[in-house]
C-alpha positions in Angstrom: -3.9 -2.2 0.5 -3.7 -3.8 3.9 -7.0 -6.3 4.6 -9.2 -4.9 7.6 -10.3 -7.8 10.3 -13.7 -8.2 10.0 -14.3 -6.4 13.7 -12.5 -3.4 12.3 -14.4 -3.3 8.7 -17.7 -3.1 10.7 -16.7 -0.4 12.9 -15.7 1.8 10.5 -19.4 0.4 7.6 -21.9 1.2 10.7 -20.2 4.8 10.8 -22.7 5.1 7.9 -24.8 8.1 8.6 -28.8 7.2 9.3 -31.1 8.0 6.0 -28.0 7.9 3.3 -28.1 5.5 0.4 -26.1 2.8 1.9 -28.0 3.2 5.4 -31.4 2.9 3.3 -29.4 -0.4 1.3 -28.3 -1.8 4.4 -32.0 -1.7 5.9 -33.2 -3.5 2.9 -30.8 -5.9 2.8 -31.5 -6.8 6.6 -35.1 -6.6 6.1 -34.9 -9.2 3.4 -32.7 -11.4 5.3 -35.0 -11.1 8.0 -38.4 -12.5 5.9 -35.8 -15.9 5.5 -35.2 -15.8 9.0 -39.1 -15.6 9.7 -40.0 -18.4 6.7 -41.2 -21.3 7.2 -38.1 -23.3 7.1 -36.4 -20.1 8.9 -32.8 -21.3 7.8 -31.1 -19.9 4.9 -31.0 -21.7 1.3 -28.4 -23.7 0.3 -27.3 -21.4 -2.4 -26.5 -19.0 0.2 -24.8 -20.8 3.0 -22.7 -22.3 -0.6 -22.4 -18.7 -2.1 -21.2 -17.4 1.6 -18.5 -20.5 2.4 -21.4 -21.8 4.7 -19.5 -20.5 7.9 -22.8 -20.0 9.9 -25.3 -22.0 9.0 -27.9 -20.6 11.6 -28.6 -16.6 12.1 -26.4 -17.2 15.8 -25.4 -13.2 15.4 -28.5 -12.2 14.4 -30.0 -10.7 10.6 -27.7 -7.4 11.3 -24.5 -9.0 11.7 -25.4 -11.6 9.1 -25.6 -9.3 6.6 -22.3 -7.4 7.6 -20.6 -10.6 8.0 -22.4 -11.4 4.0 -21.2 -8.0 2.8 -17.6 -8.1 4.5 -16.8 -11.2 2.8 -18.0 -10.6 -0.8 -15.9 -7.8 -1.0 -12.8 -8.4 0.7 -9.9 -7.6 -1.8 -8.1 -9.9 -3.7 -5.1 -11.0 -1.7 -1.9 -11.9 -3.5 -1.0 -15.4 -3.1 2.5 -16.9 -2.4 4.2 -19.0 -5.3 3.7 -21.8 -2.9 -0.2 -22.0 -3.3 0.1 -21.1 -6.8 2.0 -24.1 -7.9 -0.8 -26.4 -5.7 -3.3 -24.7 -7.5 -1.7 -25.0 -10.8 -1.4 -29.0 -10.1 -5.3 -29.2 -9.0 -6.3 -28.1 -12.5 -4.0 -30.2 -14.5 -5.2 -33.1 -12.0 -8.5 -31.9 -12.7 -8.3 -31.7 -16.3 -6.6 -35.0 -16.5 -9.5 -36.5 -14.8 -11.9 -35.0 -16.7 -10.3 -36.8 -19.9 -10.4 -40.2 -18.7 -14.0 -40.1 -17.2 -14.5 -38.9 -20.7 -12.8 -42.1 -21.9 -14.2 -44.2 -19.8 -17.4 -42.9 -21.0 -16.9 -42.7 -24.7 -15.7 -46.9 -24.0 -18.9 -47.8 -22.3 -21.4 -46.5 -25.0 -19.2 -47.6 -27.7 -19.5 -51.2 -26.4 -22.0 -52.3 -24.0 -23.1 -51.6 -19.9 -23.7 -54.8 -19.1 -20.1 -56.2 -18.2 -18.9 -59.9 -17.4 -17.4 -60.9 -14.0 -14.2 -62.5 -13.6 -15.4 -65.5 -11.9 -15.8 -69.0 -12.0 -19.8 -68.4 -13.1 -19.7 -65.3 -14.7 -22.6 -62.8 -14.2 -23.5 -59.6 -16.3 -23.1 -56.7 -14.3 -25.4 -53.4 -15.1 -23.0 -50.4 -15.0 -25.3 -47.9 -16.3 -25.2 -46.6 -12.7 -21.2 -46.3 -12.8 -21.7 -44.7 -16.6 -23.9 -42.1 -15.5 -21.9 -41.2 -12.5 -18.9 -41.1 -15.0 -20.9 -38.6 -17.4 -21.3 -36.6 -14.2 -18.3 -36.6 -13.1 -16.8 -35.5 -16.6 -19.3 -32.5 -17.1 -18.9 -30.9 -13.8 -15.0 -31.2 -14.1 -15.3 -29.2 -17.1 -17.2 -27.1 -15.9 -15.4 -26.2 -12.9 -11.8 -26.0 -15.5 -13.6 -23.3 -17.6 -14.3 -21.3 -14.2 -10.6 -22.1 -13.2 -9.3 -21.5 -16.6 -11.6 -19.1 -18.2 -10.1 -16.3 -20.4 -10.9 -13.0 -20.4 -11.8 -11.1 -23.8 -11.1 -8.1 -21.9 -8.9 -7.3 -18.8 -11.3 -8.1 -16.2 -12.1 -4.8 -14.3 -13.1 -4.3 -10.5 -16.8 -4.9 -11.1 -15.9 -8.6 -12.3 -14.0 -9.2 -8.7 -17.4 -8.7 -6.7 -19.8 -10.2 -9.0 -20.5 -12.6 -6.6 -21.6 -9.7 -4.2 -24.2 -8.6 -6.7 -25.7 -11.5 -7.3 -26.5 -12.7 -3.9 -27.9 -8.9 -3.2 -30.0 -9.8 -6.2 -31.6 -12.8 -5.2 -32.2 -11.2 -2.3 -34.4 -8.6 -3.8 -32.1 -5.9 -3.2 -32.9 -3.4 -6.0 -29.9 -2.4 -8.4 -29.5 1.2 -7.4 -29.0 0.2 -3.6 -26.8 -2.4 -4.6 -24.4 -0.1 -6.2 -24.2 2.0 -2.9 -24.0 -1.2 -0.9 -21.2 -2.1 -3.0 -19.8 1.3 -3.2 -19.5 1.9 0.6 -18.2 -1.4 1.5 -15.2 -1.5 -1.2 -14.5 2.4 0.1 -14.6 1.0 3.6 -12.6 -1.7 3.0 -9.7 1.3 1.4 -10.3 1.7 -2.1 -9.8 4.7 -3.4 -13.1 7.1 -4.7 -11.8 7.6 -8.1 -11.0 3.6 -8.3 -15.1 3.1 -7.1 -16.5 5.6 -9.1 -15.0 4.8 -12.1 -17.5 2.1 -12.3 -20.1 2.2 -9.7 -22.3 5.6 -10.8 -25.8 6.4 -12.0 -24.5 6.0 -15.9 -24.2 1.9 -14.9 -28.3 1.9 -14.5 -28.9 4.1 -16.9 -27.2 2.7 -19.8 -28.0 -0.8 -19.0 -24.6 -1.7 -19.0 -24.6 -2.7 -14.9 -28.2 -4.8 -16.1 -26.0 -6.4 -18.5 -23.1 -7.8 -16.6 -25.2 -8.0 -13.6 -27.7 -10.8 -15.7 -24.8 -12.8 -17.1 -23.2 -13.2 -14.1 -26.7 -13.8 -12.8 -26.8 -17.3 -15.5 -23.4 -17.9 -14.5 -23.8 -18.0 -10.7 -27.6 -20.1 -11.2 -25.1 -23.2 -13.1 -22.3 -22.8 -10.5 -24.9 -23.7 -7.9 -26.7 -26.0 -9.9 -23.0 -27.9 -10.3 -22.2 -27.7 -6.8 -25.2 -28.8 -5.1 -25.3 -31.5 -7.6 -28.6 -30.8 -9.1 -30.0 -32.4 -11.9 -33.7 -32.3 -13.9 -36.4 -34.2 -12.7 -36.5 -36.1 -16.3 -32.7 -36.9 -15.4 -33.8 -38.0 -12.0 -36.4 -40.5 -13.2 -34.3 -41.7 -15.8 -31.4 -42.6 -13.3 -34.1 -44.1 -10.8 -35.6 -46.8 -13.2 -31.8 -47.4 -14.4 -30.8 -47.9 -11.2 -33.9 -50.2 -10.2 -32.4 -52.5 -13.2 -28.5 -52.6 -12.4 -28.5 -55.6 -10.3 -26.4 -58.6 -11.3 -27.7 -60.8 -14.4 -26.9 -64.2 -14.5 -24.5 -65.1 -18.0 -26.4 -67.7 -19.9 
């Protein structure tokens, strides 16, 4: 399947004819992007400018070609990658992994023995690290977090809907409803040159009907709300306070 530019993909999505499902999507879509633009705020949440690869971070183009541009990128085909990339890739996750294991380590050492750690010098002081452990613990949990996306194994041959996942759940937050995200979907992967027998196979009314597109759509849903959570490095407001008076305490201690 050869890759359409993105100028190219929209010519051939906005042949879409006026009052069809996808038009009608499209419009909603647009209209919801449009009650952003018009918040209070009026710029777009981090989640989305993250979810999107944050390539405009203002509404320059305006809500229309926002949402193309939102749409185009989402469900661009898989491209093949050379053996080249695949052997950096297959290094970042081994480096990633063995990082994981020693902020693990290093960890597991610093609750098994104390956070309050001498200096080397002439008058030794006690050093609070319980800054450096937390940032440690961090560290350790969102590396394994991002290995088991990197890593993660299929019980089942992942199918076409899995690919785009990412599609669906940003149309979701953005109160597109489930039917019109299915035609969204539909029309842009057929634009894009799948075939109608490879799109229908899995985008039709039985999807809503049976719950199964519900299903899939909601645990993706719980999987993309922790990805952003772990990429925008958010924690609980019990975990903030707890790192704030921890951190008001680490200074230097005199050893006695």
């Amino acid at each position: 399947m050869v890759t359409l530019a993105f100028e190219d993909w929209k010519e051939k999505f906005e042949r879409v004819a006026v009052g069809t499902p996808p038009w009608n999507a499209l419009k909603t879509l647009i209209v919801h992007l449009e009650s952003l633009k018009k918040s209070k705020s009026g710029s777009k949440p981090e989640w989305l400018n993250l979810l999107d690869l944050g390539e405009d971070q203002g509404w320059s183009g305006g809500t229309r070609e926002y949402a193309l541009q939102l749409i185009y990128r989402l469900t661009l085909p898989r491209s093949y990658l050379d053996e080249r990339k695949l052997k950096q890739d297959a290094y970042t996750r081994r480096a990633l992994d063995k990082l994981a294991t020693q902020a693990e380590a290093f960890v597991a050492h610093l609750q098994k023995n104390t956070v309050m750690v001498s200096t080397n010098t002439k008058e030794q002081y006690l050093v609070n690290l319980t800054p450096l452990l937390n940032a440690y613990k961090s560290a350790a949990e969102a590396s394994r977090y991002f290995l088991s996306l990197l890593e993660k194994p299929y019980a089942r041959k992942p199918d076409l809907f899995d690919q785009f996942l990412g599609f669906v759940g940003i149309a979701d937050r953005l109160k597109v409803p489930e039917r019109q995200i299915l035609e969204l979907l539909r029309f842009a992967l057929l634009t894009h040159g799948y075939s109608t027998d490879k799109v229908d196979d899995f985008i039709d009314k039985g999807q809503i009907r049976d719950g199964k597109f519900r299903r899939r759509k909601e645990a993706g849903d719980r999987s993309m709300a922790s990805f952003f959570d772990k990429a925008l490095g958010r924690t609980t407001d019990e975990e903030k306070t707890v790192s704030t008076k921890q951190s008001a305490s680490s200074g230097p201690t005199r050893k006695k």
